[in-house]
N, C-alpha and C positions, 0 to 999 in steps of 0.2 A: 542545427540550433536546438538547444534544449530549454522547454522552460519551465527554469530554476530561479530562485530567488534566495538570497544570503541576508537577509535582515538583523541578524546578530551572528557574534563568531561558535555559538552553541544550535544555530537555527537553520532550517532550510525550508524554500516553500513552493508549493508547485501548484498551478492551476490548470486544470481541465476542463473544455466543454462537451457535456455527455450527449448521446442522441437519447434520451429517455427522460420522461419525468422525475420530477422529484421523488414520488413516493416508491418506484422503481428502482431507482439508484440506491436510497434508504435500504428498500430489499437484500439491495447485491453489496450492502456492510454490514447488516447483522443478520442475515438468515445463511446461517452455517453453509449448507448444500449452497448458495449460489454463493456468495464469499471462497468456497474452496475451490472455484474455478478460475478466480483472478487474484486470489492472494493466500489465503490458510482459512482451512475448515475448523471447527471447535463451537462450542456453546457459549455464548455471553445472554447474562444477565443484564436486563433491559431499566437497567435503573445507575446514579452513579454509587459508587463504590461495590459495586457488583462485578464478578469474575467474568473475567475473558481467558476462554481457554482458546489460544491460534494451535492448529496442527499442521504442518506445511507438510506437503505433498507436490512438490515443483512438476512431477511427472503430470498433473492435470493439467497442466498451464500450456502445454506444445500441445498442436494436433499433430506434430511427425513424433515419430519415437527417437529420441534424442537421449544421449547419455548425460547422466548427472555430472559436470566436474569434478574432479578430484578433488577441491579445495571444500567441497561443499555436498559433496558423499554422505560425509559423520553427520549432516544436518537432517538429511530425508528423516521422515517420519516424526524432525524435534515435534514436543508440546510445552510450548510457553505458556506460564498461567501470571495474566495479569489482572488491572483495575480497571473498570470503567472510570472516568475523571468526569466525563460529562453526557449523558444521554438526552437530547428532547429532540424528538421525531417530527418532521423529517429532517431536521437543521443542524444537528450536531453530533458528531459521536467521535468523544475525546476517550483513550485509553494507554496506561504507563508502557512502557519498554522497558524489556530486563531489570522487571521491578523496580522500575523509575529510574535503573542508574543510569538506564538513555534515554532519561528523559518521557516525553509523551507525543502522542501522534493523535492530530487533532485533525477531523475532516469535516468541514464546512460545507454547506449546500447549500443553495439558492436555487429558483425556477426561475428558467428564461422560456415562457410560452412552455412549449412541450418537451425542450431542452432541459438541461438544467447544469449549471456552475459547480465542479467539485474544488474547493480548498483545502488542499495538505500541508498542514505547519507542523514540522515534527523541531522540536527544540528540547533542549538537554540534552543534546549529543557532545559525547566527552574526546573531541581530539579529533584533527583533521582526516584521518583514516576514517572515521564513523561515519565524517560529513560526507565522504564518499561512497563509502559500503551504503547509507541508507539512504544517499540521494540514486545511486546508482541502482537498487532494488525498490525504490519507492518508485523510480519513471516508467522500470520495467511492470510495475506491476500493475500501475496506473493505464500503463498501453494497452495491458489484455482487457482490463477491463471497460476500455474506452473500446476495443476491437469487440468485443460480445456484447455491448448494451448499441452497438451498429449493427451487430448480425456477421458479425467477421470472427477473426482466429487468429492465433498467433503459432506460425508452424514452428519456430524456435524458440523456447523462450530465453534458452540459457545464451543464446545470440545477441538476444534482445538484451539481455544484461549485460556481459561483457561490452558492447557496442553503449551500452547509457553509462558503465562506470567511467568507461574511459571519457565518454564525453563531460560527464560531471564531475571528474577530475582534473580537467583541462577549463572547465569553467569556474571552479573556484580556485584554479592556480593564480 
């Protein structure tokens, strides 16, 4: 079971419980070095309308050495340069996708005692394919980082993706 949430035909949403504080979590979404171990390294500007540079490097995300897919080879090393939409620390860090044509990707936090609540609402996504490509790289990417704020690893990642597309392609059939 995956969980995923469809609140609009443009929206997808996903909640996680962290093992780490709030101000930790915070950390590991806008301090580039720990950010490019569970999703894309780059610099963002800590204000809103301020640059977000993601640079993906999927090779940091497996501790096995794993090959890149073929479909997703041309992607090693992209740099997407987008907006901040919304920054206030530790609670919120909203930023565009593909210069807003997909939309934005908003993460939410809350503290549960030493815990703490992540919410990912990514909306403006254009067309059932999207809803899949980024609910299926949002779960994957969400599990490394749920696996290193525990003290764990994720030996495959590109495993861990294919195994979340398909499931989030079958949950929003």
């Amino acid at each position: 079971m995956i969980d995923l949430e469809h609140p609009a035909a443009d929206t997808i949403r996903m909640e996680r419980m962290l093992d780490a504080p709030i101000e930790t979590v915070w950390r590991w979404l806008v301090e580039p070095e720990l950010r490019s171990q569970w999703f894309a390294g780059g610099a963002i500007e800590s204000r809103e309308g301020g640059a977000v540079e993601l640079v993906f490097d999927h090779d940091n995300l497996s501790t096995d050495d794993v090959p890149t897919p073929e479909r997703y080879k041309g992607s090693k090393g992209h740099v997407a340069r987008e907006t901040v939409v919304a920054y206030d620390p530790p609670h919120r860090l909203a930023f565009t996708w593909d210069g807003g044509k997909e939309g934005v990707a908003t993460f939410d936090l809350s503290a549960d005692g030493e815990r703490t609540k992540l919410v990912l609402t990514h909306n403006g996504i254009t067309g059932p394919a999207g809803l899949v490509s980024f609910g299926g790289g949002w779960h994957s990417h969400l599990a490394v980082l749920q696996a290193k704020l525990s003290g764990g690893s994720v030996r495959d990642f590109w495993a861990l993706h294919a195994q979340s597309e398909a499931v989030v392609k079958q949950a929003l059939a």
